[in-house]
Jmol script that loads the backbone (N, CA, C; Angstrom):
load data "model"
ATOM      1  N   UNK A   1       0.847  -1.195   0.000  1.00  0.00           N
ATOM      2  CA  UNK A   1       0.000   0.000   0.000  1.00  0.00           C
ATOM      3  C   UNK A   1       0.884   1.246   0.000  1.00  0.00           C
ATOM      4  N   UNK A   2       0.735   2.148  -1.413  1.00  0.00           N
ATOM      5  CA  UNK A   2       1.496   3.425  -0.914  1.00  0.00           C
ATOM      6  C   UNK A   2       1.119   4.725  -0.166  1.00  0.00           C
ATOM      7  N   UNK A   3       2.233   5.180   0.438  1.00  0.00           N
ATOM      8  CA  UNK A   3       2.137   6.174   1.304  1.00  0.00           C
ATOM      9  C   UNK A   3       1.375   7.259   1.065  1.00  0.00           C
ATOM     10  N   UNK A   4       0.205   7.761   1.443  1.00  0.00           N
ATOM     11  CA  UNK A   4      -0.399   9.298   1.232  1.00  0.00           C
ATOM     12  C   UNK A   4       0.482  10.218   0.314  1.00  0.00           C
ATOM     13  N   UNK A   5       1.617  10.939   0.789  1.00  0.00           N
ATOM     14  CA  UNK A   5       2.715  11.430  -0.215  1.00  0.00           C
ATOM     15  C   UNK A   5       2.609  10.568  -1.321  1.00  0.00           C
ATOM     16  N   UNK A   6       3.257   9.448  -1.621  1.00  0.00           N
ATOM     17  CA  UNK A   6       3.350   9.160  -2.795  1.00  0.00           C
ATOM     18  C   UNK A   6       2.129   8.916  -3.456  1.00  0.00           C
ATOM     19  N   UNK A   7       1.012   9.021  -3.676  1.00  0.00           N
ATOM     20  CA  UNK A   7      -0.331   8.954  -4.092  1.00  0.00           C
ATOM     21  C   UNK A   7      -0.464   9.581  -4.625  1.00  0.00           C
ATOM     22  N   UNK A   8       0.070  11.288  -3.328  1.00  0.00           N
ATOM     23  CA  UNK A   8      -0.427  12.957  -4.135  1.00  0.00           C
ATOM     24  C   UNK A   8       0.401  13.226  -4.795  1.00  0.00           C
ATOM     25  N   UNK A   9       1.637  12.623  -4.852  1.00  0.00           N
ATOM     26  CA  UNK A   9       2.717  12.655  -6.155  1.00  0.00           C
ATOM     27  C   UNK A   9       2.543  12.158  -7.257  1.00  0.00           C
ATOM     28  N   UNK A  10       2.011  10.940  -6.839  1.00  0.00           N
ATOM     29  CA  UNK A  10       1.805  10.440  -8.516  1.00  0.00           C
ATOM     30  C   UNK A  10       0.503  10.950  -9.149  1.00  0.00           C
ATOM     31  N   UNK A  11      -0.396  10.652  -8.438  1.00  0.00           N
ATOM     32  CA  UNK A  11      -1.772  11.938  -9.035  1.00  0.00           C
ATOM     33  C   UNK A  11      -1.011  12.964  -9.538  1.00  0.00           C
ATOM     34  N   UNK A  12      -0.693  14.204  -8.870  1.00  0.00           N
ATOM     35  CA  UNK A  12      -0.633  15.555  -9.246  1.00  0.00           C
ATOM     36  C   UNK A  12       0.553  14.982 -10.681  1.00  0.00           C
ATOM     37  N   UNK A  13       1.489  14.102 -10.694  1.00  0.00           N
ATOM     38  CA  UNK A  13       2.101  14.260 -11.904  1.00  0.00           C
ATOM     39  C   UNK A  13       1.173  13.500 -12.712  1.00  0.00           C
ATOM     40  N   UNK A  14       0.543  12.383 -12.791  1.00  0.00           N
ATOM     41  CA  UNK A  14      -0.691  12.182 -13.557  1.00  0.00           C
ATOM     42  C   UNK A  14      -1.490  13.343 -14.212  1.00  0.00           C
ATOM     43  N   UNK A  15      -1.495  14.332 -13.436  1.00  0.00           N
ATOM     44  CA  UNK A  15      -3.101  15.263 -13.861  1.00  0.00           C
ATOM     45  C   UNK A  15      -2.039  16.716 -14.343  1.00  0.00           C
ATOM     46  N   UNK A  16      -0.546  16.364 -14.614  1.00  0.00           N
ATOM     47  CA  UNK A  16       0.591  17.565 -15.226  1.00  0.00           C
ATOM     48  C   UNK A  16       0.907  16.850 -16.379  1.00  0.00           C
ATOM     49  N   UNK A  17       1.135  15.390 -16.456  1.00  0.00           N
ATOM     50  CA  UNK A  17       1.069  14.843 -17.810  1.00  0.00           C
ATOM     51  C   UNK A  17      -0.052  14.888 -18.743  1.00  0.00           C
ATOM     52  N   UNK A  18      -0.911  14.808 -18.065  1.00  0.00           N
ATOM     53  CA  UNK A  18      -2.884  14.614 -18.327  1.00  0.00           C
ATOM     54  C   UNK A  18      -2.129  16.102 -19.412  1.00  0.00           C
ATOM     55  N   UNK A  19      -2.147  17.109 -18.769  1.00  0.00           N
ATOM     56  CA  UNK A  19      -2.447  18.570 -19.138  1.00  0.00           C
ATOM     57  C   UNK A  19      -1.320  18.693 -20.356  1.00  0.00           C
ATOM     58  N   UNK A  20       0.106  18.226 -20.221  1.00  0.00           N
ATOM     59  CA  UNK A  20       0.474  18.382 -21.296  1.00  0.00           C
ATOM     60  C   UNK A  20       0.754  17.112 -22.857  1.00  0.00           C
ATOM     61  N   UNK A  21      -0.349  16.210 -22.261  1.00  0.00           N
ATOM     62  CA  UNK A  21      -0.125  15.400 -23.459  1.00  0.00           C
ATOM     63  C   UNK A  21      -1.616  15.852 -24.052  1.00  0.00           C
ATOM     64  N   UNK A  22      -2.492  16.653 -23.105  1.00  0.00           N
ATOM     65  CA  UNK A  22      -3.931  17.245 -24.439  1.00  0.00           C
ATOM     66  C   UNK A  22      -3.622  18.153 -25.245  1.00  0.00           C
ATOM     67  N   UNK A  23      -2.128  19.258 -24.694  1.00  0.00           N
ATOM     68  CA  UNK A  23      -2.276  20.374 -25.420  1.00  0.00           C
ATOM     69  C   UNK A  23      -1.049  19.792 -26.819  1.00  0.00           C
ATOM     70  N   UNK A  24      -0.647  18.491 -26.592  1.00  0.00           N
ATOM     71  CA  UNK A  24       0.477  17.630 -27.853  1.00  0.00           C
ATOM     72  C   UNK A  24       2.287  17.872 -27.136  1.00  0.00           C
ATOM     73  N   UNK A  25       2.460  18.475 -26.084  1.00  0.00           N
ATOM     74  CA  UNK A  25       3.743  19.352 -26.313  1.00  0.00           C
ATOM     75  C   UNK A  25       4.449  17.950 -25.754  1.00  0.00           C
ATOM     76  N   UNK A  26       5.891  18.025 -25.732  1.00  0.00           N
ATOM     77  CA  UNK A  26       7.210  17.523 -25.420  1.00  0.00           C
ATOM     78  C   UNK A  26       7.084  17.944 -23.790  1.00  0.00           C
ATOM     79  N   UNK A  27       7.957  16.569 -23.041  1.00  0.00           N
ATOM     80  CA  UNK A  27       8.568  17.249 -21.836  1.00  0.00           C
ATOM     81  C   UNK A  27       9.353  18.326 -22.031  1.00  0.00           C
ATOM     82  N   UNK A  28      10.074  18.381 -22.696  1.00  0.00           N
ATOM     83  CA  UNK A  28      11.542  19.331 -23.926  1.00  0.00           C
ATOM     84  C   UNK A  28      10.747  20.504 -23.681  1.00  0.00           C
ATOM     85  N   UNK A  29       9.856  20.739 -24.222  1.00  0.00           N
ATOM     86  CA  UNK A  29       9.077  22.146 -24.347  1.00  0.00           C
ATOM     87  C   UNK A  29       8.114  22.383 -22.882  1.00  0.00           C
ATOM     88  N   UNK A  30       7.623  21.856 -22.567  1.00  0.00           N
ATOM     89  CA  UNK A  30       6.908  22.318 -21.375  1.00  0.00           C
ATOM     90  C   UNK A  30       8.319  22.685 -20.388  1.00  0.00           C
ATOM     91  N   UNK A  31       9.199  21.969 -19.733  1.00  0.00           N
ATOM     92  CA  UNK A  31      10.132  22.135 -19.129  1.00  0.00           C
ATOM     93  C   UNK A  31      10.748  22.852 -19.005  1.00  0.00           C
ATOM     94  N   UNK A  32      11.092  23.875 -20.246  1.00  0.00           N
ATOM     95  CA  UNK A  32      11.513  24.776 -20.572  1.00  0.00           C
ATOM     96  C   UNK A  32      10.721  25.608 -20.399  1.00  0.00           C
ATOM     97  N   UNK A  33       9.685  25.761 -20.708  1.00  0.00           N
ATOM     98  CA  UNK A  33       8.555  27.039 -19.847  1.00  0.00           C
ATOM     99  C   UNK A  33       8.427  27.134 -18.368  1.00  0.00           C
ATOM    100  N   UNK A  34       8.573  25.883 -17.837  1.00  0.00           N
ATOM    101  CA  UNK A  34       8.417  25.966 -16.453  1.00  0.00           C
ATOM    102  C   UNK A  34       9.842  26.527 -15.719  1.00  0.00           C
ATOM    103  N   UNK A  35      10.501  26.022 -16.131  1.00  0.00           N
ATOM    104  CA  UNK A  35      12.100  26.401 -15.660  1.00  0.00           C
ATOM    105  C   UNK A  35      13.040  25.436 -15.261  1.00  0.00           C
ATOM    106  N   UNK A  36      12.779  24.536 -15.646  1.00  0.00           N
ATOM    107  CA  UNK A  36      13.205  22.685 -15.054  1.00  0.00           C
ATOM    108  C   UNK A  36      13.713  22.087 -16.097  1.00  0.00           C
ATOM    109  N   UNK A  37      14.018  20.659 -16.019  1.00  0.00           N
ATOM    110  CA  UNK A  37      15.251  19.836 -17.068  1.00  0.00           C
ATOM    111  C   UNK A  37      13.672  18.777 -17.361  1.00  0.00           C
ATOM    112  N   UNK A  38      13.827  18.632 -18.711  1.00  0.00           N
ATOM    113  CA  UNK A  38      13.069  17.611 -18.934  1.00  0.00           C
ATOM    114  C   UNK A  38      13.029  16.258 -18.159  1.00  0.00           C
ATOM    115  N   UNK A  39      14.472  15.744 -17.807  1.00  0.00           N
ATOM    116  CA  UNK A  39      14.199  14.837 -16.728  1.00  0.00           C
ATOM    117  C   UNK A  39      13.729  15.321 -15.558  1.00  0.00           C
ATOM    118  N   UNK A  40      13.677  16.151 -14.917  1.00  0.00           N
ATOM    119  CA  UNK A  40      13.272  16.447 -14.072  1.00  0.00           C
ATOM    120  C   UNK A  40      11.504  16.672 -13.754  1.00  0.00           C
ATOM    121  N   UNK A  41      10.905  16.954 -15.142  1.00  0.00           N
ATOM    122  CA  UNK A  41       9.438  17.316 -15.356  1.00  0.00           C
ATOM    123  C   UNK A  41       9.060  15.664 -15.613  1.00  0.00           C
ATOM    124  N   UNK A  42      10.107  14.957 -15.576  1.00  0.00           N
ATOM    125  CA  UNK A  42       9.790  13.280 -16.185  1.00  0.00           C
ATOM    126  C   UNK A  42       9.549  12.533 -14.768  1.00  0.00           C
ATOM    127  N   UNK A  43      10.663  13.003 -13.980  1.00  0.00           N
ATOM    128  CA  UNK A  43      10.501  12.298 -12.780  1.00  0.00           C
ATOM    129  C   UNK A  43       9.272  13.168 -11.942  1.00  0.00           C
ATOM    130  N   UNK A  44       8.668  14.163 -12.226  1.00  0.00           N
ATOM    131  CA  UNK A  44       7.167  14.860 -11.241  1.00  0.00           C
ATOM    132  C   UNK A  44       5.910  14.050 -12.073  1.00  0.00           C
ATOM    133  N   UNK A  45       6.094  14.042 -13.609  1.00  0.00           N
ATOM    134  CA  UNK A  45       5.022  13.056 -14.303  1.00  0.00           C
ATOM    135  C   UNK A  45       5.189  11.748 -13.776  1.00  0.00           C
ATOM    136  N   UNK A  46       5.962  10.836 -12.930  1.00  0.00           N
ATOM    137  CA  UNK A  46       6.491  10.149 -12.412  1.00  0.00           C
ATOM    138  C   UNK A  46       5.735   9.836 -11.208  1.00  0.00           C
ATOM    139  N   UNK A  47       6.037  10.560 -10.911  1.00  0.00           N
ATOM    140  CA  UNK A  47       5.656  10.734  -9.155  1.00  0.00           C
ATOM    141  C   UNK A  47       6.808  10.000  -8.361  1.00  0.00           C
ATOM    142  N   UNK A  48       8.027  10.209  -8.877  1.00  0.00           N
ATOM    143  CA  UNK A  48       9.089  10.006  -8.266  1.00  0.00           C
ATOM    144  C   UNK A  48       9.419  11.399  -7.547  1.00  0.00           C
ATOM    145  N   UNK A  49       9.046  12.690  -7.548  1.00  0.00           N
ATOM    146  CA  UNK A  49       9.332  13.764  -7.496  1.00  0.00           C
ATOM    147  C   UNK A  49       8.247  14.522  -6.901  1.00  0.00           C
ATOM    148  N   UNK A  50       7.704  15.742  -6.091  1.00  0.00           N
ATOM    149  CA  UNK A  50       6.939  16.574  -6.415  1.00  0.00           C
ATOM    150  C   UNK A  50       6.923  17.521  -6.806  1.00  0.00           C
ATOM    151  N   UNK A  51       6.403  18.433  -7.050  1.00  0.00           N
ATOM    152  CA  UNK A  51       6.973  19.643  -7.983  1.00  0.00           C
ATOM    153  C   UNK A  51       6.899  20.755  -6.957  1.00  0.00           C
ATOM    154  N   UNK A  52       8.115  21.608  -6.717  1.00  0.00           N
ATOM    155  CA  UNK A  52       8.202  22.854  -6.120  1.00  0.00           C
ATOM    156  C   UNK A  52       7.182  24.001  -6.173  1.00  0.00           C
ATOM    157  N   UNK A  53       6.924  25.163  -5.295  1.00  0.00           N
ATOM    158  CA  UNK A  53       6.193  25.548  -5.209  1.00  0.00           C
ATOM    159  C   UNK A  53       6.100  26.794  -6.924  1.00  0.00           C
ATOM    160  N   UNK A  54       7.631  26.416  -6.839  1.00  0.00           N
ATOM    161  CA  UNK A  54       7.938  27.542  -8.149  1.00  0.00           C
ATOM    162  C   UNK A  54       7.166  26.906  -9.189  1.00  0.00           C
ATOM    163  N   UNK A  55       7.393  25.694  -9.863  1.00  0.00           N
ATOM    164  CA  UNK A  55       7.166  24.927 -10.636  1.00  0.00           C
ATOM    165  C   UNK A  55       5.366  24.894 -10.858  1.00  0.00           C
ATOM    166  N   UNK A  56       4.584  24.530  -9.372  1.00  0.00           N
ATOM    167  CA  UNK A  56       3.130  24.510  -9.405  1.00  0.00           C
ATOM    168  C   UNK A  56       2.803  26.307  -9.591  1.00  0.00           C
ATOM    169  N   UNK A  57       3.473  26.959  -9.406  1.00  0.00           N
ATOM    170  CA  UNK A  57       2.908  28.163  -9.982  1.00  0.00           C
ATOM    171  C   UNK A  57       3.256  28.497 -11.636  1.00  0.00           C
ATOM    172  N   UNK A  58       4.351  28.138 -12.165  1.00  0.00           N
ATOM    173  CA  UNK A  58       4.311  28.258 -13.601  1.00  0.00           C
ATOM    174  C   UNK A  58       3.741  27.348 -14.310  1.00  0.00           C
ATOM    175  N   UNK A  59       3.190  26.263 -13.526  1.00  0.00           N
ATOM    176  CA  UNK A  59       2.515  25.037 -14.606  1.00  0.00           C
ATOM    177  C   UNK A  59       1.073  25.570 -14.344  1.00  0.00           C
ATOM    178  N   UNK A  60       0.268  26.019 -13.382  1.00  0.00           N
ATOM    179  CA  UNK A  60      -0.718  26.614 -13.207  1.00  0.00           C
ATOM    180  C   UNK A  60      -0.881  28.012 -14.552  1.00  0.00           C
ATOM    181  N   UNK A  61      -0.247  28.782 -14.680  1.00  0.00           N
ATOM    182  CA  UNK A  61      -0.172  29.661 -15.414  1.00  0.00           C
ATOM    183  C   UNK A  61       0.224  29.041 -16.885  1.00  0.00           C
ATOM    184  N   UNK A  62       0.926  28.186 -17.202  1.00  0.00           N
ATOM    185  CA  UNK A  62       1.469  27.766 -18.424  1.00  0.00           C
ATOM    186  C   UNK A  62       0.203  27.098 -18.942  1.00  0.00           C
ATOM    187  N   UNK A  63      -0.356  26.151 -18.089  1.00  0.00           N
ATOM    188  CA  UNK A  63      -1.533  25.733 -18.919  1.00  0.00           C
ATOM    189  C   UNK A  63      -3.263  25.855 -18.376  1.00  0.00           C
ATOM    190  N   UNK A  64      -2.992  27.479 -17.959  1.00  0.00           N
ATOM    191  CA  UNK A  64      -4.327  28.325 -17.489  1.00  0.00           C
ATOM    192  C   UNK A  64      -5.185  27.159 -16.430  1.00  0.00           C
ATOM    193  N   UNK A  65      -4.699  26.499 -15.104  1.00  0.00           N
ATOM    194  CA  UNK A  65      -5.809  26.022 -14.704  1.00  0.00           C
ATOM    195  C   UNK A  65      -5.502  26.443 -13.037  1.00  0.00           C
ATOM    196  N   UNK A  66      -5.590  26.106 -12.398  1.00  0.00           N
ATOM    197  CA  UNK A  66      -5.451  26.187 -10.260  1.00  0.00           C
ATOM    198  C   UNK A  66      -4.661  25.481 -10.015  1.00  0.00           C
ATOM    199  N   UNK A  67      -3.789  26.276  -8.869  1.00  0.00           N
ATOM    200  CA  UNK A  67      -2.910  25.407  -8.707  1.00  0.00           C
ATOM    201  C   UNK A  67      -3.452  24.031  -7.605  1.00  0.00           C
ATOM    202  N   UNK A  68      -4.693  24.617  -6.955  1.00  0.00           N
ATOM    203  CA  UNK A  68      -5.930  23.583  -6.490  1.00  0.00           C
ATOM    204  C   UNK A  68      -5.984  22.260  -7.462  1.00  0.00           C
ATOM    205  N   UNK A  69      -6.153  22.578  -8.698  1.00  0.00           N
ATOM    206  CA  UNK A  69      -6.441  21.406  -9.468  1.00  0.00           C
ATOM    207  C   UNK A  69      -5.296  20.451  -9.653  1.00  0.00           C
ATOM    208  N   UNK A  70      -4.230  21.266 -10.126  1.00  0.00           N
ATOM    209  CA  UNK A  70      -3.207  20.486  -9.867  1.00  0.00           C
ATOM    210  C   UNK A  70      -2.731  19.888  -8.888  1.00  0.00           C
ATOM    211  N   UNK A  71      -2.693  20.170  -7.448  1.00  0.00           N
ATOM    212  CA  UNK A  71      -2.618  19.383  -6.099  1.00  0.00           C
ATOM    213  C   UNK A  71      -3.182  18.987  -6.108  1.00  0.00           C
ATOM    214  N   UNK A  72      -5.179  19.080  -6.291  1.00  0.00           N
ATOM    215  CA  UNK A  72      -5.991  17.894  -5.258  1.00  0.00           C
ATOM    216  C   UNK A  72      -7.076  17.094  -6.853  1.00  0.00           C
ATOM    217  N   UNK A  73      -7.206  17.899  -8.058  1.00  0.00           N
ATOM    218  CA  UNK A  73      -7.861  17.293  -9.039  1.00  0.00           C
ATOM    219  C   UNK A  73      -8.940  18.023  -8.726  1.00  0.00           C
ATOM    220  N   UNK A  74      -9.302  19.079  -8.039  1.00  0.00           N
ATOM    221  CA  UNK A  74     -10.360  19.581  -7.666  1.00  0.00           C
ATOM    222  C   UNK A  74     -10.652  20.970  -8.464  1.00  0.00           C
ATOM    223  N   UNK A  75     -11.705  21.206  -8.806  1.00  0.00           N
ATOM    224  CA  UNK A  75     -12.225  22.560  -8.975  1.00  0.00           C
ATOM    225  C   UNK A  75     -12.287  23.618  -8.338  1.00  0.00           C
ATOM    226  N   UNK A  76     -12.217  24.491  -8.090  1.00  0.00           N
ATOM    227  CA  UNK A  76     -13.096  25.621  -7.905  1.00  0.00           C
ATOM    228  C   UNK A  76     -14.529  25.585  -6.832  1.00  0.00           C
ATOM    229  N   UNK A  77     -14.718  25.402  -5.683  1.00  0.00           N
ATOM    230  CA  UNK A  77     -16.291  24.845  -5.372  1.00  0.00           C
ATOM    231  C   UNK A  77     -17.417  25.867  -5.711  1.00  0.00           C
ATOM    232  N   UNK A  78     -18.411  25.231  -5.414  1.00  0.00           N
ATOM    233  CA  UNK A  78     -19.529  25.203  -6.715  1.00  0.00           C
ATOM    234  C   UNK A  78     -20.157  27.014  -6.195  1.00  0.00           C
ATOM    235  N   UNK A  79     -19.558  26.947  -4.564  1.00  0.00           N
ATOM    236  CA  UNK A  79     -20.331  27.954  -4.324  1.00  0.00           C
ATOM    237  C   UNK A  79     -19.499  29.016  -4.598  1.00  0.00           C
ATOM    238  N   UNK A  80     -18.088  29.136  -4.692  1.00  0.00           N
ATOM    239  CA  UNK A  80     -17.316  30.626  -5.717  1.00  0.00           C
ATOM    240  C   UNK A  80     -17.697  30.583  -7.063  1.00  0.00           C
ATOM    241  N   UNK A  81     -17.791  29.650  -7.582  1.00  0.00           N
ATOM    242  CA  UNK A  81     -17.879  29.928  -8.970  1.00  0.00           C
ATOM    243  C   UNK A  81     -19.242  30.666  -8.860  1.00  0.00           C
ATOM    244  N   UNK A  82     -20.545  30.256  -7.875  1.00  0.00           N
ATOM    245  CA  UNK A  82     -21.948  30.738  -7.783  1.00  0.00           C
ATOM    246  C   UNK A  82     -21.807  32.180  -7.815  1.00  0.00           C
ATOM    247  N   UNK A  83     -21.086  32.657  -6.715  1.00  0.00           N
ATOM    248  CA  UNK A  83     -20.425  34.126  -6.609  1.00  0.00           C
ATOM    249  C   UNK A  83     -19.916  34.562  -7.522  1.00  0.00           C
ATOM    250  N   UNK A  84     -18.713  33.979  -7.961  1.00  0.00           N
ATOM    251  CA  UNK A  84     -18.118  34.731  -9.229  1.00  0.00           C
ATOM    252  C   UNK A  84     -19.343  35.234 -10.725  1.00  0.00           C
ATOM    253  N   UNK A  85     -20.075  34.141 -10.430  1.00  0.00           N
ATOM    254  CA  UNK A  85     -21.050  34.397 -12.334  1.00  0.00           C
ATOM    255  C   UNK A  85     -21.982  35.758 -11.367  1.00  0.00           C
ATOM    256  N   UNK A  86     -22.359  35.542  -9.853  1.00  0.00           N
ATOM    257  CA  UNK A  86     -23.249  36.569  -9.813  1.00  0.00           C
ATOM    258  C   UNK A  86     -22.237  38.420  -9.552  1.00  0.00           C
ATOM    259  N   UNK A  87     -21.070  38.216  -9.105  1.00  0.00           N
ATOM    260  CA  UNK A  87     -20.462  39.123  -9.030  1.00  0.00           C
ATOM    261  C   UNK A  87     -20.153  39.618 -11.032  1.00  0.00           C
ATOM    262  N   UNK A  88     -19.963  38.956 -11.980  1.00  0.00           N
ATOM    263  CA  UNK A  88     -20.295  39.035 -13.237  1.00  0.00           C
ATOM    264  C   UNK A  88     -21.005  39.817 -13.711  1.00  0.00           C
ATOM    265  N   UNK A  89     -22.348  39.186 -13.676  1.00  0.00           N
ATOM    266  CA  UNK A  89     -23.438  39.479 -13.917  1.00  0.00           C
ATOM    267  C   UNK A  89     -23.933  41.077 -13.523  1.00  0.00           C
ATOM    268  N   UNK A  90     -23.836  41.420 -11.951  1.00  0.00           N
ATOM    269  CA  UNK A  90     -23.478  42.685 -11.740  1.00  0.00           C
ATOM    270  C   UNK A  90     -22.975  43.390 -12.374  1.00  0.00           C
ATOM    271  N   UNK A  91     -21.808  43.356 -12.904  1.00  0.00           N
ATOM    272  CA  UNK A  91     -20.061  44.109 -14.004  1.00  0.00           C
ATOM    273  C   UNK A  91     -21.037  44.140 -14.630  1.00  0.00           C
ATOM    274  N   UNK A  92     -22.019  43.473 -15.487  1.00  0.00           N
ATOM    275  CA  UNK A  92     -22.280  43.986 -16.802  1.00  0.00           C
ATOM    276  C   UNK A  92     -23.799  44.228 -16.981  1.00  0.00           C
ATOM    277  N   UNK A  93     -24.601  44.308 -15.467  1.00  0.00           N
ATOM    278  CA  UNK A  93     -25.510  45.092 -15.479  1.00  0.00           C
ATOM    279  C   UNK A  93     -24.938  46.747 -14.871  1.00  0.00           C
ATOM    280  N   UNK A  94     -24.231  46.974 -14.499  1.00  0.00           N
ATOM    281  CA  UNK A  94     -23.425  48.648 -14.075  1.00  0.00           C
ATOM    282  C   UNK A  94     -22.764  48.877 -15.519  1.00  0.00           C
ATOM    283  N   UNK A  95     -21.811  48.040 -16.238  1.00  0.00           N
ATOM    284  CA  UNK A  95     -21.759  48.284 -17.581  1.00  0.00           C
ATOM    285  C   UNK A  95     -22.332  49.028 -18.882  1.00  0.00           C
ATOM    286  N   UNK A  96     -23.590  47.784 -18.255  1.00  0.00           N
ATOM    287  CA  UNK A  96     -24.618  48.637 -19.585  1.00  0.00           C
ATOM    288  C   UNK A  96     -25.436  50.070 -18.983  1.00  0.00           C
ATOM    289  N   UNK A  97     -25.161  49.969 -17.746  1.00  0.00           N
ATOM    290  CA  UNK A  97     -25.943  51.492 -17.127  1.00  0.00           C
ATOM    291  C   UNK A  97     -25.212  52.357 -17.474  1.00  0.00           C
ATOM    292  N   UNK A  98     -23.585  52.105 -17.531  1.00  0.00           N
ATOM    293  CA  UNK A  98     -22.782  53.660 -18.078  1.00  0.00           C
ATOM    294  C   UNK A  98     -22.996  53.369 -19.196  1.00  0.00           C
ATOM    295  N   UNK A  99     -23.159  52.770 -20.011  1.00  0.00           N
ATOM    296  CA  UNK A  99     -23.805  52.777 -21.711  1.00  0.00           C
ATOM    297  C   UNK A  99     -24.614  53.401 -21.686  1.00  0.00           C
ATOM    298  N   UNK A 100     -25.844  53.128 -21.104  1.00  0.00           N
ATOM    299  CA  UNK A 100     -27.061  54.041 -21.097  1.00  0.00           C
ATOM    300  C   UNK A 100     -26.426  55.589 -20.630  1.00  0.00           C
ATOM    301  N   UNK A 101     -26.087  56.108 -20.161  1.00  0.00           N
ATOM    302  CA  UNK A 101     -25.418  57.152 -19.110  1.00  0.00           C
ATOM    303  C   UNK A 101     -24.574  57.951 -20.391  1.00  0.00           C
ATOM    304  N   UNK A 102     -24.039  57.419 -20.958  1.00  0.00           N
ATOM    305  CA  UNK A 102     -23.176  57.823 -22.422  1.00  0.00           C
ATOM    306  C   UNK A 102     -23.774  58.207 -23.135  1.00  0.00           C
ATOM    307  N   UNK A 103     -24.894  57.114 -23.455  1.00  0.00           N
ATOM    308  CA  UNK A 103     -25.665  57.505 -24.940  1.00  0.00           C
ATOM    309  C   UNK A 103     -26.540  58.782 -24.392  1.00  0.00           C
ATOM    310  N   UNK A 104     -26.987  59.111 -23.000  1.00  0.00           N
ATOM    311  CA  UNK A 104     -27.744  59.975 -22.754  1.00  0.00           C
ATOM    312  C   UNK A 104     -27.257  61.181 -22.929  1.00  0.00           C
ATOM    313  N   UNK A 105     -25.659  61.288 -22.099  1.00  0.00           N
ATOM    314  CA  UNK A 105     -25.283  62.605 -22.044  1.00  0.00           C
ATOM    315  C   UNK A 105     -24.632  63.013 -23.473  1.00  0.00           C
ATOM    316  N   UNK A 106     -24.250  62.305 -24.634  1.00  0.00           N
ATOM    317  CA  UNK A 106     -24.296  62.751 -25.865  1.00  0.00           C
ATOM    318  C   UNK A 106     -25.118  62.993 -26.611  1.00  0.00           C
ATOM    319  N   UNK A 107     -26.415  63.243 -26.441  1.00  0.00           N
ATOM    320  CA  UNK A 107     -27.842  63.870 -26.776  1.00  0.00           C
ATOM    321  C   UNK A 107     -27.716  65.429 -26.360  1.00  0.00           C
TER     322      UNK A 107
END
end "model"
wireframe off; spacefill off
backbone 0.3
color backbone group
């Protein structure tokens, strides 16, 4: 039976390989964006390795997702995202009010 650590190691490099074998790229090329040696991005796809905190912040940014997702496989929960679309939704009902507000005072 393996250890908790090694589980969330091999997951999180599971779900960093996951991410760069959808977008087609090379360890060669991702590695090099992140700042690491291709063996080195070989042994975190591995889960011989985990990836530094440097590393989970440029792979988060390199292929637009959380660095949440990448540690736990998890989303976003259901109730920020609820917030975020209604904090949204707001932006672009005040939006269209300075639209209205524009088109008025150029009359």
């Amino acid at each position: 039976m393996e250890s908790r650590e090694k589980q969330i190691k091999r997951e999180m490099g599971e779900r960093l390989r996951f991410l760069r074998n959808s977008e087609g790229s090379t360890q060669e090329t991702v590695a090099m964006a992140l700042g690491c040696t291709a063996d080195h991005l070989s042994r975190i796809e591995n889960g011989e390795r985990g990836p530094s905190f440097g590393i989970l912040l440029e792979a988060g940014e390199y292929y637009h997702v959380s660095i949440d997702w990448i540690l736990t496989g998890c989303h976003v929960s259901d109730s920020f995202s609820r917030q975020l679309i209604k904090i949204a939704d707001e932006l672009k009902m005040l939006a269209k009010g300075q639209e209205t507000m524009n088109v008025e005072n150029d009359k």
